[in-house]
One Martini backbone bead per residue (centre of mass of N, CA, C, O) as a GRO file, in nm:
protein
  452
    1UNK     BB    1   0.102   0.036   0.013
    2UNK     BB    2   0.068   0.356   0.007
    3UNK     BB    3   0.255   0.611   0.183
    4UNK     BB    4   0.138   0.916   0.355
    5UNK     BB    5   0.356   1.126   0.536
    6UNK     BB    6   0.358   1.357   0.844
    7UNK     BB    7   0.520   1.600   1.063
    8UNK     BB    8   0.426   1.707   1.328
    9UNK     BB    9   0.516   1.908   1.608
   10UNK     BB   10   0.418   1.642   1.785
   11UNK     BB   11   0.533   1.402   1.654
   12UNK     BB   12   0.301   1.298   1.457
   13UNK     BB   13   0.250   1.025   1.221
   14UNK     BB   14   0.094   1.075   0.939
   15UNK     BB   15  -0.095   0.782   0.821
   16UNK     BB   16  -0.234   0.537   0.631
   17UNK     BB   17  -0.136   0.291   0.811
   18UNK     BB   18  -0.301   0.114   1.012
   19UNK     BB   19  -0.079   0.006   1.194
   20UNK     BB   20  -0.028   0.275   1.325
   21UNK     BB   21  -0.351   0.306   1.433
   22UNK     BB   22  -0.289   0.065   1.603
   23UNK     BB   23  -0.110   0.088   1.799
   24UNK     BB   24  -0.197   0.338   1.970
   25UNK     BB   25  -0.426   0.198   2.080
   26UNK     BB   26  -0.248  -0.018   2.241
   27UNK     BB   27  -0.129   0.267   2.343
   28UNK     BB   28  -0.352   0.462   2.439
   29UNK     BB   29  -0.296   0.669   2.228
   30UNK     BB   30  -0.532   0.935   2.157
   31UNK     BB   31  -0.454   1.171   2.062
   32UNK     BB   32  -0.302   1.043   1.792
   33UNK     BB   33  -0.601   0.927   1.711
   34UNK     BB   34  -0.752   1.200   1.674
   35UNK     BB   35  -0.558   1.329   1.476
   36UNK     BB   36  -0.569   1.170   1.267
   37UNK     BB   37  -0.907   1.127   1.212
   38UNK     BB   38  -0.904   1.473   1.186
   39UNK     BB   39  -0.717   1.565   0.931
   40UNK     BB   40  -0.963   1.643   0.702
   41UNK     BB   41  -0.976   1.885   0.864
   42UNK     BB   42  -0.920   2.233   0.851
   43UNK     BB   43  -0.833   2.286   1.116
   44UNK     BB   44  -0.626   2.100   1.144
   45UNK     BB   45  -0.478   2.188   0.900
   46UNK     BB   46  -0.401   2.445   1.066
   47UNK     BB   47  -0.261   2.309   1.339
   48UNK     BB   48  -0.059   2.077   1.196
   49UNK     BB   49  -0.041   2.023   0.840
   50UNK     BB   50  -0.193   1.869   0.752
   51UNK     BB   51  -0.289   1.640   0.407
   52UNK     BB   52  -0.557   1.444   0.430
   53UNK     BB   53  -0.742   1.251   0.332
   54UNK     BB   54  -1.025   1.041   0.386
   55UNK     BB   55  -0.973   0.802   0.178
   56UNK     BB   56  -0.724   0.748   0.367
   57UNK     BB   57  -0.870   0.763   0.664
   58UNK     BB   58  -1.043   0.478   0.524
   59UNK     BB   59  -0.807   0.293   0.478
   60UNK     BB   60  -0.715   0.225   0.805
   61UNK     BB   61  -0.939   0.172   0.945
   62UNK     BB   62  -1.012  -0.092   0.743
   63UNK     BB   63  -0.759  -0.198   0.825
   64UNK     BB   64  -0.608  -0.504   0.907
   65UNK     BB   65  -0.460  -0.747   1.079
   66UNK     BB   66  -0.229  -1.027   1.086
   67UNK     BB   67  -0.341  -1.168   1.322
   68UNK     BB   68  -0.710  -1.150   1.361
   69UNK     BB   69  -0.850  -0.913   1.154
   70UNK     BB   70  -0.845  -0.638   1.277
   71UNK     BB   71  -0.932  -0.318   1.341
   72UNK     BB   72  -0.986  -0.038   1.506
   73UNK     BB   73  -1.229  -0.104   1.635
   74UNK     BB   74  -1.182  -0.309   1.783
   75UNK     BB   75  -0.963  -0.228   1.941
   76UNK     BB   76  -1.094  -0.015   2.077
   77UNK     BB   77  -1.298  -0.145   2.249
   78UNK     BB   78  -1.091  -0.348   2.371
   79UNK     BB   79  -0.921  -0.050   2.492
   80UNK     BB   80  -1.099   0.156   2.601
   81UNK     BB   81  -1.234   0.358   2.447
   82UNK     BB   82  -1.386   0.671   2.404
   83UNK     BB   83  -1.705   0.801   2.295
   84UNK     BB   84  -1.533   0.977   2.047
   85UNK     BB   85  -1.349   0.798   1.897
   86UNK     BB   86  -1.574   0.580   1.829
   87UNK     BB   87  -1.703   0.796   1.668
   88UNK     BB   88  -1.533   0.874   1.479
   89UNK     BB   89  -1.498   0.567   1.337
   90UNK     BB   90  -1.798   0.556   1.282
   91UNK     BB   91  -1.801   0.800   1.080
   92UNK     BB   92  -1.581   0.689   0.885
   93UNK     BB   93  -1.737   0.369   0.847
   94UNK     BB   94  -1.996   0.287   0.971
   95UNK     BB   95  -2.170  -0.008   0.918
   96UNK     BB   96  -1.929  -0.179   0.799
   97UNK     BB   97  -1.754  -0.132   1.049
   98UNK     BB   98  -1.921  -0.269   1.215
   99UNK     BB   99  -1.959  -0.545   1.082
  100UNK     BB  100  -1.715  -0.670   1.086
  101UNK     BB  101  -1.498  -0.914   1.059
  102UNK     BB  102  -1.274  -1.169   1.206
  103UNK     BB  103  -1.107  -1.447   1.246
  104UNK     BB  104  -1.363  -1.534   1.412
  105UNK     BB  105  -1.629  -1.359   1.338
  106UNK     BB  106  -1.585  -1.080   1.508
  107UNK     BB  107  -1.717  -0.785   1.639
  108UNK     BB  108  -1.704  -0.542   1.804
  109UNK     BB  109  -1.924  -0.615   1.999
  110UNK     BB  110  -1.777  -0.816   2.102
  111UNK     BB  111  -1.529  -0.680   2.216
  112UNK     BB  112  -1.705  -0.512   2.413
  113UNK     BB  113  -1.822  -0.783   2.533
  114UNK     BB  114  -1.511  -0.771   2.675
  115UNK     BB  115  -1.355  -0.695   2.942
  116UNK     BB  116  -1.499  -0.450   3.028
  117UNK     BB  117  -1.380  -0.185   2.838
  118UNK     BB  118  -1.618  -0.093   2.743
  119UNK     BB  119  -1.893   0.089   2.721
  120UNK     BB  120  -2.199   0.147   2.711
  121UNK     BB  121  -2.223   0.386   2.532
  122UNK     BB  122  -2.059   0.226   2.291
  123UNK     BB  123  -2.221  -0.011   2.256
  124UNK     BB  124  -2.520   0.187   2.249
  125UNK     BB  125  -2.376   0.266   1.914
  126UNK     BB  126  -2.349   0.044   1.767
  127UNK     BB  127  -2.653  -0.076   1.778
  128UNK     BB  128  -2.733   0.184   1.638
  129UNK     BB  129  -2.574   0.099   1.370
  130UNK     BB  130  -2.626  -0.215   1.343
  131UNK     BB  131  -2.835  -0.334   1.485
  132UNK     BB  132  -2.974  -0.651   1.463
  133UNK     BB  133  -2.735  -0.737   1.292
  134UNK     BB  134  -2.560  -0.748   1.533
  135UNK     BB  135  -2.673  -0.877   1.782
  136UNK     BB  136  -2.684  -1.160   1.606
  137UNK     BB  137  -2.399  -1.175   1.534
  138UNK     BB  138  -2.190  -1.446   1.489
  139UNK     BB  139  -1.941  -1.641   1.532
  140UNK     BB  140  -1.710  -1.908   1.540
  141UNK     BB  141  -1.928  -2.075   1.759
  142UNK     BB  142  -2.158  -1.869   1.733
  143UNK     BB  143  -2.148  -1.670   1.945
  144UNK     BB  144  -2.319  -1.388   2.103
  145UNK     BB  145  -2.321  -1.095   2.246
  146UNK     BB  146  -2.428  -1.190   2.475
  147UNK     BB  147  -2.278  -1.430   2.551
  148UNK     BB  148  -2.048  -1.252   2.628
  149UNK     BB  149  -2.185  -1.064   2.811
  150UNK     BB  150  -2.212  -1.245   3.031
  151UNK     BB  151  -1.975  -1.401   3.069
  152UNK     BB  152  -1.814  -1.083   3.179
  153UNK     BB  153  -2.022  -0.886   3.330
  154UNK     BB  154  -2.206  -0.690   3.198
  155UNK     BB  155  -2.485  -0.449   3.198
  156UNK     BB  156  -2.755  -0.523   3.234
  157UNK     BB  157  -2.889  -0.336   3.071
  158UNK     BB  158  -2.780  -0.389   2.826
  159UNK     BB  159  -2.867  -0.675   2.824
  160UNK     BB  160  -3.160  -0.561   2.812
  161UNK     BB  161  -3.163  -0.454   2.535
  162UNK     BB  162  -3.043  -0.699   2.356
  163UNK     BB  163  -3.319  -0.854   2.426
  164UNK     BB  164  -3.532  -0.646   2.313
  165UNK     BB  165  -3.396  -0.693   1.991
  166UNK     BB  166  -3.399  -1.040   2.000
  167UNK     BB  167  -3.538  -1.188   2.205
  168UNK     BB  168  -3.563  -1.523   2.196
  169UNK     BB  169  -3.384  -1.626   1.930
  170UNK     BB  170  -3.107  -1.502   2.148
  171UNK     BB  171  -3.161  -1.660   2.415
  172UNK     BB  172  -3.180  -1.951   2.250
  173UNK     BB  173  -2.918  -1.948   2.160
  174UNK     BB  174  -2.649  -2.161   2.023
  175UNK     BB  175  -2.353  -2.237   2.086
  176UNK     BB  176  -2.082  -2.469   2.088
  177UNK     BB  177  -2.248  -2.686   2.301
  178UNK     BB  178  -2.535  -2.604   2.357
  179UNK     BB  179  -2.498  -2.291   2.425
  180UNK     BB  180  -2.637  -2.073   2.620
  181UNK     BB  181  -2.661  -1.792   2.800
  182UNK     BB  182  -2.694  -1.939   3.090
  183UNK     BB  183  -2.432  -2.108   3.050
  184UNK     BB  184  -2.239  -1.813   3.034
  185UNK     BB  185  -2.321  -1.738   3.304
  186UNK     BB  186  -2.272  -1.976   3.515
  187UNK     BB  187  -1.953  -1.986   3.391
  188UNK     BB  188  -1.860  -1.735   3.423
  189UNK     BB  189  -1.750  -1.404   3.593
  190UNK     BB  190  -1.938  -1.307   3.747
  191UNK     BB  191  -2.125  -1.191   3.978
  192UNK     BB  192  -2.352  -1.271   4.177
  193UNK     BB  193  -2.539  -1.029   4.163
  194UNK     BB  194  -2.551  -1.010   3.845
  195UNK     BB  195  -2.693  -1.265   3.791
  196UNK     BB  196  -2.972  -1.239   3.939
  197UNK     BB  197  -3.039  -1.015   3.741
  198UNK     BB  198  -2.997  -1.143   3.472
  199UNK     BB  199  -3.188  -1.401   3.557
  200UNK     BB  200  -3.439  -1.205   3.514
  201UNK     BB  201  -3.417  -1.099   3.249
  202UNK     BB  202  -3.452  -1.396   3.086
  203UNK     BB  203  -3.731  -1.478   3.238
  204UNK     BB  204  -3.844  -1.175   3.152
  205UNK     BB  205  -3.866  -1.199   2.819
  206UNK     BB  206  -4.040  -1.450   2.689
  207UNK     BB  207  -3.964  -1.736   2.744
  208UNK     BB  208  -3.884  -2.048   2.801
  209UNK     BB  209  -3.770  -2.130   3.107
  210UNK     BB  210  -3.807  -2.464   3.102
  211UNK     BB  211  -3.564  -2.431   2.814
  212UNK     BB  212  -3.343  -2.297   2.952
  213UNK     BB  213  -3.316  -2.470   3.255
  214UNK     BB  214  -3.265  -2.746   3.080
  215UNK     BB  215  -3.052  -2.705   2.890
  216UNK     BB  216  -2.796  -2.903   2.746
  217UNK     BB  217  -2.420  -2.914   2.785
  218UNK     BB  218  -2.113  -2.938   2.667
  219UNK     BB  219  -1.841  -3.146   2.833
  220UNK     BB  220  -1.729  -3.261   2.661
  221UNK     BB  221  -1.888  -3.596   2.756
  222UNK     BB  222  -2.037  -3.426   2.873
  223UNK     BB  223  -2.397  -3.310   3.028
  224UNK     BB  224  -2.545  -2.968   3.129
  225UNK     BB  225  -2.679  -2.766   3.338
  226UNK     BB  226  -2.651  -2.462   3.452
  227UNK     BB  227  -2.632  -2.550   3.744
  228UNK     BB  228  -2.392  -2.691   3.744
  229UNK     BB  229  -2.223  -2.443   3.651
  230UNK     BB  230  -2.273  -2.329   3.903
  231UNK     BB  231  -2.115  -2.544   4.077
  232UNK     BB  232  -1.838  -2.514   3.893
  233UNK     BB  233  -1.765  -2.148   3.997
  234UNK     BB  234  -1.440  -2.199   4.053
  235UNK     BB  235  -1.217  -1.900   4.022
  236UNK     BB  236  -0.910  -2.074   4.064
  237UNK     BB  237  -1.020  -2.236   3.758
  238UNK     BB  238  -0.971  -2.072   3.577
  239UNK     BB  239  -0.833  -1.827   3.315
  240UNK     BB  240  -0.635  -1.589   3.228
  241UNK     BB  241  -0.898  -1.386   3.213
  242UNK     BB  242  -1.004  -1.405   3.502
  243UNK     BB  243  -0.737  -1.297   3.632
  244UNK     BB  244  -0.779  -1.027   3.499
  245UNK     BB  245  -1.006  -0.940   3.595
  246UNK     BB  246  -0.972  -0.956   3.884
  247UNK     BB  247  -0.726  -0.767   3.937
  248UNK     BB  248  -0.911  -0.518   3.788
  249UNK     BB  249  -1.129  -0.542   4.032
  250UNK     BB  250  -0.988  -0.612   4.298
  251UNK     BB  251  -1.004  -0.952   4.364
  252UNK     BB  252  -1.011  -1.218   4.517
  253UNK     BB  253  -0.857  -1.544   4.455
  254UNK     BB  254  -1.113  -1.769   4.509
  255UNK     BB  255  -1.312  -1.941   4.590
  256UNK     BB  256  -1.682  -1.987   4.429
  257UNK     BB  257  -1.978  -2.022   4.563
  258UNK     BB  258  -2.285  -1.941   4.432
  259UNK     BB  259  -2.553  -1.962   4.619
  260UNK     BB  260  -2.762  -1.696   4.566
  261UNK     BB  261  -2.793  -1.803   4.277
  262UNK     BB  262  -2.854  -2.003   4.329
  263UNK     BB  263  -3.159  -2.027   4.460
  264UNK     BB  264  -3.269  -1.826   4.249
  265UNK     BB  265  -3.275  -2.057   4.050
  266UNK     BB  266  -3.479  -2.227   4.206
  267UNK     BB  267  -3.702  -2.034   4.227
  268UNK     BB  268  -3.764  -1.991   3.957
  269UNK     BB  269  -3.818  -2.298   3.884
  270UNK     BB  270  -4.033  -2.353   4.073
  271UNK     BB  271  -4.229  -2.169   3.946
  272UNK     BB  272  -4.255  -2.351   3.718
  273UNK     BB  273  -4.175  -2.658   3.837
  274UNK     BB  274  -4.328  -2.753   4.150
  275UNK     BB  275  -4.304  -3.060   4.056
  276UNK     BB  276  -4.062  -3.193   3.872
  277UNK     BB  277  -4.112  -3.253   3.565
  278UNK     BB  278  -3.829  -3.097   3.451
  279UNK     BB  279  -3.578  -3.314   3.438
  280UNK     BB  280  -3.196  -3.350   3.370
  281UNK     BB  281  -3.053  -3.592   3.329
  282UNK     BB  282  -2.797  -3.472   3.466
  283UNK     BB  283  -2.919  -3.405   3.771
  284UNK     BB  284  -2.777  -3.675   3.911
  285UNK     BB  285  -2.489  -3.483   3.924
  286UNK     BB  286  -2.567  -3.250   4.057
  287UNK     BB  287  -2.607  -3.378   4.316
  288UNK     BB  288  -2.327  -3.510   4.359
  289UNK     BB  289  -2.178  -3.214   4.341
  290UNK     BB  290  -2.298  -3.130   4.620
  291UNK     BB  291  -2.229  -3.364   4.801
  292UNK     BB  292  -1.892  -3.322   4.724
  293UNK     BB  293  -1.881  -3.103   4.925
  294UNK     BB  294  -1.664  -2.935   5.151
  295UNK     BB  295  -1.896  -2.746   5.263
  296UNK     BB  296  -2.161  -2.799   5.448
  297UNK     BB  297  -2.323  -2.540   5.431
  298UNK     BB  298  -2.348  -2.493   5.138
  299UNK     BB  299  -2.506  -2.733   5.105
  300UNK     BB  300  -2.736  -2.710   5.245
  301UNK     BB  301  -2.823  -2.464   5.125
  302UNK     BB  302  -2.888  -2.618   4.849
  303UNK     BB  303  -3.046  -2.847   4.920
  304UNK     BB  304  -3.281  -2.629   5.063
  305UNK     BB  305  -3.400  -2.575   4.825
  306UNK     BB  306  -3.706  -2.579   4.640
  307UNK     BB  307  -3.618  -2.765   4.378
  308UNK     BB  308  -3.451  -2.989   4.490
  309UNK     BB  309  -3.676  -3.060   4.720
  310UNK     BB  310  -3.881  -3.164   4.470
  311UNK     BB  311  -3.681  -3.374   4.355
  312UNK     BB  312  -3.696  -3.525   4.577
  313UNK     BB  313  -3.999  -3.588   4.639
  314UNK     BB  314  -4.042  -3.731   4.361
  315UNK     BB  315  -3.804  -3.930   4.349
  316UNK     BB  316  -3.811  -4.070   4.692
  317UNK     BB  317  -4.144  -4.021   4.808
  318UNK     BB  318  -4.250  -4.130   4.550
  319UNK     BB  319  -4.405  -4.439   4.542
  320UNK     BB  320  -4.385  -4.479   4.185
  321UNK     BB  321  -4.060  -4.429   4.159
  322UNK     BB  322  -4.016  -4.692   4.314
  323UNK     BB  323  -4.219  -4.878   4.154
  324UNK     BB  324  -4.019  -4.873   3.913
  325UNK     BB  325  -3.752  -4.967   4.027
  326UNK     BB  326  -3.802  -5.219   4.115
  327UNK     BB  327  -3.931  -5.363   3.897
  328UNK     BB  328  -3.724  -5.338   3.690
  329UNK     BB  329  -3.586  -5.523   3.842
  330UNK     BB  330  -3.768  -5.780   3.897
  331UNK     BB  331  -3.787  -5.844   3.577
  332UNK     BB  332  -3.495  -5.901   3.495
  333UNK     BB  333  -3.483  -6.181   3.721
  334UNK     BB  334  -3.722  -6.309   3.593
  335UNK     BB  335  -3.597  -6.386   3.306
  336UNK     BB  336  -3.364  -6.513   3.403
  337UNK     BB  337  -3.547  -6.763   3.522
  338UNK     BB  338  -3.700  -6.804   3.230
  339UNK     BB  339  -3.395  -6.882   3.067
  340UNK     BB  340  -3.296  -7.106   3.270
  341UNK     BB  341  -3.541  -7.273   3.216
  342UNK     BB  342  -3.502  -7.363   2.925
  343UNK     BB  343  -3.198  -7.465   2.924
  344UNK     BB  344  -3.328  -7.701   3.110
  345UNK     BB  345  -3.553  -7.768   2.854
  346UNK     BB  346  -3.458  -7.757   2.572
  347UNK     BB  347  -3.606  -7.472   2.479
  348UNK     BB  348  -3.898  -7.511   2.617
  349UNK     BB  349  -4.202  -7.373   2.652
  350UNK     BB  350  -4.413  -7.344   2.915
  351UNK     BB  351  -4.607  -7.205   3.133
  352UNK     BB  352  -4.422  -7.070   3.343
  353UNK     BB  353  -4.278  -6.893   3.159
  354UNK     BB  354  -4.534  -6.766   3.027
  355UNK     BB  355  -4.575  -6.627   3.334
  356UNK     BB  356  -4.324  -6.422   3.287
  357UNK     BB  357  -4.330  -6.294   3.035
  358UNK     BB  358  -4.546  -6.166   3.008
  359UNK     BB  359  -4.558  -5.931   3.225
  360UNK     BB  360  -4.253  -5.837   3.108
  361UNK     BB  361  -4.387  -5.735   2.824
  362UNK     BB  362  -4.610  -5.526   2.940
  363UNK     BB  363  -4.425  -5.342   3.090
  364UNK     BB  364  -4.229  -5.287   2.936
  365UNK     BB  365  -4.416  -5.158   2.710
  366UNK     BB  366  -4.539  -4.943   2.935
  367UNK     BB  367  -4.214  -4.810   2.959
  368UNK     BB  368  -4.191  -4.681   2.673
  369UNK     BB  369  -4.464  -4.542   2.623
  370UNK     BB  370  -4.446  -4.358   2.871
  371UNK     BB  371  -4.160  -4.202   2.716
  372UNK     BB  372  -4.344  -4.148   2.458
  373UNK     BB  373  -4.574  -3.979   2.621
  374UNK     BB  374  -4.457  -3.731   2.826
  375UNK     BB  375  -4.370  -3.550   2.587
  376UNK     BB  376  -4.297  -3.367   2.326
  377UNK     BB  377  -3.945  -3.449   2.338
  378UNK     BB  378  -3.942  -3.768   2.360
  379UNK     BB  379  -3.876  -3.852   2.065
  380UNK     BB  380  -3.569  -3.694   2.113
  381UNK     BB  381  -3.486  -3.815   2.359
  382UNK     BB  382  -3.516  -4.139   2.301
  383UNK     BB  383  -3.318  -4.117   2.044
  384UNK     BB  384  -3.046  -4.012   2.228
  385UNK     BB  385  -3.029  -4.333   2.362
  386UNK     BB  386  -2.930  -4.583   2.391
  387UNK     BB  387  -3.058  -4.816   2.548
  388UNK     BB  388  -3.316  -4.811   2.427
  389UNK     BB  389  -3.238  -4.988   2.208
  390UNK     BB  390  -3.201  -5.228   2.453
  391UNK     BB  391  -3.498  -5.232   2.496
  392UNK     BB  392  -3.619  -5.325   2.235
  393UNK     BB  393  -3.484  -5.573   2.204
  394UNK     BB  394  -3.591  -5.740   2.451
  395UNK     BB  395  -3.900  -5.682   2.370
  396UNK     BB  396  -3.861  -5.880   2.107
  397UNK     BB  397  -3.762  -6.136   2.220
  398UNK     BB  398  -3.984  -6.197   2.402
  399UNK     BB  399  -4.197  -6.201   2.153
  400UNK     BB  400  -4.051  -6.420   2.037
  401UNK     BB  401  -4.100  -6.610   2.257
  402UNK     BB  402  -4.400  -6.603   2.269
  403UNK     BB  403  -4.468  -6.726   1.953
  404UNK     BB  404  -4.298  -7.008   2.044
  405UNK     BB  405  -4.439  -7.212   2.212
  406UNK     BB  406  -4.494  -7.446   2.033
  407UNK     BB  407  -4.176  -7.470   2.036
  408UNK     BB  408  -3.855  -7.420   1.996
  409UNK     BB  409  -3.591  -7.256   2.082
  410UNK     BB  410  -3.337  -7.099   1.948
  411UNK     BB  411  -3.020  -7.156   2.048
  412UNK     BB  412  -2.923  -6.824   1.922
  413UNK     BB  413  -3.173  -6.690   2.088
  414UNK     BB  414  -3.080  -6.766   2.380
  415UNK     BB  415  -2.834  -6.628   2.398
  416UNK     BB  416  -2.937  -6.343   2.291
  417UNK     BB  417  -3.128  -6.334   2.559
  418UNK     BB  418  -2.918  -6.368   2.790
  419UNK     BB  419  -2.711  -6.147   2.698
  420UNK     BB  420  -2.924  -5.886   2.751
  421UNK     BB  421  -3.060  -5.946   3.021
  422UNK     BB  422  -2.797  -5.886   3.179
  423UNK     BB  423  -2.722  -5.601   3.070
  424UNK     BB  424  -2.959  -5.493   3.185
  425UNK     BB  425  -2.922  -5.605   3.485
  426UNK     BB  426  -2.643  -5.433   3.493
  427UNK     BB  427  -2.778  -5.130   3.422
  428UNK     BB  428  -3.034  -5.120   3.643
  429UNK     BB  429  -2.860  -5.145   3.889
  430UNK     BB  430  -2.654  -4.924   3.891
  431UNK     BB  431  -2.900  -4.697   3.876
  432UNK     BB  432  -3.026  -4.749   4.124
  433UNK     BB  433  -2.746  -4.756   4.331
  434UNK     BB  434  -2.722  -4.441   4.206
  435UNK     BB  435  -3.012  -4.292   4.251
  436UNK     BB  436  -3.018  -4.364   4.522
  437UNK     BB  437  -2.766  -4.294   4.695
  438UNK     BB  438  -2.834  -3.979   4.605
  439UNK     BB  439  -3.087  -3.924   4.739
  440UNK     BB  440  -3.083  -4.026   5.014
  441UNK     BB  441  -2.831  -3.838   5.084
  442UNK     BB  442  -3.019  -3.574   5.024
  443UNK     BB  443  -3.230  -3.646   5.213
  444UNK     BB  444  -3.072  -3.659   5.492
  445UNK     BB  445  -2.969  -3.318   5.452
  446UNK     BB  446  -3.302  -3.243   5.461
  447UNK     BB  447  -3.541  -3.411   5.638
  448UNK     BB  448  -3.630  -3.184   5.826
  449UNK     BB  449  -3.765  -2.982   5.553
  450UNK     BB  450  -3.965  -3.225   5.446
  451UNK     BB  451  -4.223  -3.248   5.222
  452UNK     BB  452  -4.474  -3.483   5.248
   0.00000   0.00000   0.00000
């Protein structure tokens, strides 16, 4: 690029070379960025001697640096430009210069809501120029300037605008991860209290509470629901970019489990789902991991929750879910009974044997049905777990003894009848002394508060 430049009084260089008003901006040195991107004014080349076009202090605006692909926009907002500067290169870039994106695909409005550097102030003019397709734009990752700001717990108010401008479809966006804004909420840096307000904010946008409470999202190899997240937001074991938050905002790096944001997610909860009927499959790793805080206190007031007690209730105290998980295990160990019954008979089905299998036939077959009736989403639900499908093979090998009734069973079906039933009999089992006890253990640590 060809450049133009000249020594003015004080010592700055104006250059058409955007990577020079890169530096400045990086070293904060805002009087030379001010200067410079004022050169095309009269008054200025009256002060300064300097003559230079707009078309050229429009080629360095929009130079992209080698490292990142940022514009000058970007860097702004990065280093906390005042909003005199920010208007300057909005003024002379417009709204394309406020859309461009870098080598993550992430625009200013994204840079603005990291690290708390820019204002809201700055923030609401690039909103005002960039409108709805500034708020919508997604970064290579999906995330979306909200998740931004949740994440590092930018101003509730500014969060508020931009819930206002995207409304549901930007708060239930998901980024890579299946993460909402809820769990970059949860998983994030914010104080306490910021998330409790962020936390209203959310729940009364209009969207829907309880898919927003219970969407999980990937880490590893494991699913969480926000609340889990905010479960291990623990301080100390964040990364570079959280020492740095906590550093300027003068925080101790110490453990933090926000208490009172739990507490306030699971009142917002309890409040939509008051009897615990859309529990994420994930809650009960959340529960464990309630369990093994080694604070005692902070334990217990989290088991002490409206949702968590709702949860217990559920799962626990009501008859019928135990009446489900001890069946479920009485059936599966009357098969392995009536298949060793058959290879002592030569293969021969008895009336014994039909006397354990029909019964066994109508259960699995009653409650595969009950699990494809429960909700709306039961059936991509269903079809996302793997054992499912191994119910089903179950249900119909049983099927396939009971048609077979007059005949004898193939002895390579009765192999794999008895390998499934086997297979299911100890994932059955593990299920049940796993999820008793979580759940005895979180009910003895609240039994005192527990409404029967």
């Amino acid at each position: 690029m060809n450049e133009e430049r000249k020594e003015t009084e004080d010592g700055v260089q104006q250059t058409t070379n955007g990577l020079d008003l890169h530096k400045w901006i990086k070293k904060k040195e805002w009087d030379k960025v001010r200067q410079f991107l004022s050169s095309s004014d009269e008054e200025t080349k009256q002060e300064y001697g300097t003559n230079l076009s707009l078309q050229l202090i429009q080629r360095a605006v929009f130079e992209k640096d080698e490292y990142k692909n940022r514009t000058a926009l970007h860097l702004a907002c990065r280093y906390a430009a005042s909003l005199d500067v920010i208007k300057m290169l909005v003024d002379i870039g417009g709204k394309e210069l406020v859309m461009a994106k870098d080598k993550e695909n992430r625009t200013a409005l994204h840079a603005a809501c990291c690290w708390n550097g820019a204002s809201v102030d700055v923030m609401k003019m690039l909103v005002d120029v960039g409108g709805k397709e500034l708020v919508m734009a997604k970064n290579k990752t999906i995330r979306t300037s909200l998740h931004y700001a949740c994440w590092h717990g930018v101003s509730v108010d500014f969060i508020k605008m931009l819930v206002d401008i995207g409304g549901e479809k930007l708060v239930m966006a998901k980024s890579k991860g299946n993460r909402t804004v809820l769990h970059d909420l949860c998983d994030g840096i914010s104080v306490e209290a910021h998330i409790i307000e962020v936390l209203d904010v959310l729940v009364n946008s209009g969207v829907s509470a309880l898919e927003l409470f219970t969407a999980e999202a990937n880490r590893g190899d494991e699913v969480y629901s926000p609340i889990h997240f905010l479960m291990e937001n623990k301080l100390k074991n964040k990364k570079v970019e959280l020492i740095h938050f906590l550093m300027e905002n003068k925080l101790e790096i110490k453990e933090f489990i926000p208490i009172k944001a739990i507490l306030h997610l699971q009142s917002l909860w309890y409040e939509k789902d008051p009897l615990a009927s859309n529990i994420p499959d994930s809650f009960s790793k959340t529960l464990q991991k309630i369990q093994n805080l080694s604070n005692n206190e902070d334990r217990d007031k989290i088991l002490e929750g409206s949702f968590i007690r709702a949860v217990l209730n559920q799962k626990v105290v009501k008859v019928s879910s135990l009446f489900v998980l001890f069946t479920d295990l009485i059936m599966q160990v009357a098969l392995m009974v009536a298949f060793s019954v058959l290879v002592k008979s030569d293969q021969k089905i008895s009336e014994s044997v039909v006397a354990i299998l029909v019964p066994s036939f109508v259960w699995f077959g009653f409650r595969e049905l009950a699990q494809l009736l429960s909700s709306k989403s039961a059936l991509l639900t269903y079809a996302s777990d793997p054992s499912n499908y191994v119910d089903l093979l179950q249900l119909g090998l049983v099927f396939h003894a009971l048609v077979s009734f007059s005949n004898n069973v193939d002895p390579m079906m009765l192999i794999v009848c008895i390998g499934v039933s086997w297979s299911r009999l100890v994932i059955v089992s593990a299920n049940l002394i796993n999820k008793v006890s979580v759940f005895v253990s979180a009910l003895a640590a609240v039994s005192p508060n527990m409404e029967f």
